[in-house]
C-alpha positions in Angstrom: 0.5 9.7 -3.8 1.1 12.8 -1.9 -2.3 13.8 -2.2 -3.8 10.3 -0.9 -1.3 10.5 2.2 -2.6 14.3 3.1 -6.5 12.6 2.7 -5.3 9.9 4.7 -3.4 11.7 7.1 -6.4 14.3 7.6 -8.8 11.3 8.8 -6.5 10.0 10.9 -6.0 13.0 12.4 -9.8 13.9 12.5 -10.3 10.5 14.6 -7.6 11.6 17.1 -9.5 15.2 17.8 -12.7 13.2 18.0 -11.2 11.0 20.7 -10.3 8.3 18.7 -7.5 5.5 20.5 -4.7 6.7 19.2 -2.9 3.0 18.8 -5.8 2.1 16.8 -6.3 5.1 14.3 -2.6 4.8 13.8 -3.2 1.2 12.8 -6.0 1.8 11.0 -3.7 5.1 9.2 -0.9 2.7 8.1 -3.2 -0.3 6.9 -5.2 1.9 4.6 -2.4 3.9 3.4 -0.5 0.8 2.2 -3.8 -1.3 1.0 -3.8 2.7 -1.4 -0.2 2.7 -2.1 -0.3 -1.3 -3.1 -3.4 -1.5 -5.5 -2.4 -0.2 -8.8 0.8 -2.2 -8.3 -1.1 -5.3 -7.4 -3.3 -4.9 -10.4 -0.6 -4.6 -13.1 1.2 -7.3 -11.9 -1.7 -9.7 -11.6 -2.5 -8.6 -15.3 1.2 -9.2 -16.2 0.3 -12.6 -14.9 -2.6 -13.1 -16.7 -0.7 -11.9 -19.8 1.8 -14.7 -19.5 4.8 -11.6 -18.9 6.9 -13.9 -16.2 9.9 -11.5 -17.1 8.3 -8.8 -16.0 7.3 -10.6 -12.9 10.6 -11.6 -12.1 12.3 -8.3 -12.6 9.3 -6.9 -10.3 10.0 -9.7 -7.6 13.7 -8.9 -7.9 12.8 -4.9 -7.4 10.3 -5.4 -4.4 11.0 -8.2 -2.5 14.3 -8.0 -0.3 16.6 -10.9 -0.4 15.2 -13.1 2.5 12.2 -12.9 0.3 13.4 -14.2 -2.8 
């Protein structure tokens, strides 16, 4: 994960030397870095789902979601 922040990081700040907005390369930094962080997560758990594993959905919901969310 450190690795894909630095990459991440590096573009972002790439786009600000180049002249880049700097609201919208920051936007554009934490939307990617998110969409990267969430996809392997979002994968398993949509296999868990296909797998019929609602335990391990709901201990996952109980670990990520916060409790105005549940």
């Amino acid at each position: 994960r450190k690795a894909m922040a630095e990459s991440e990081l590096e573009k972002a700040l790439q786009q600000l030397r180049n002249g880049g907005d700097a609201e919208q390369v920051l936007r554009r930094f934490q939307h990617s870095l998110v969409n990267k962080w969430l996809h392997s997560p979002s994968v398993t758990l949509r296999k868990m789902a296909a797998d019929g594993r609602a335990e391990a959905l709901l201990l996952a919901r109980e670990l990520l979601l916060d409790d105005d969310q549940s």
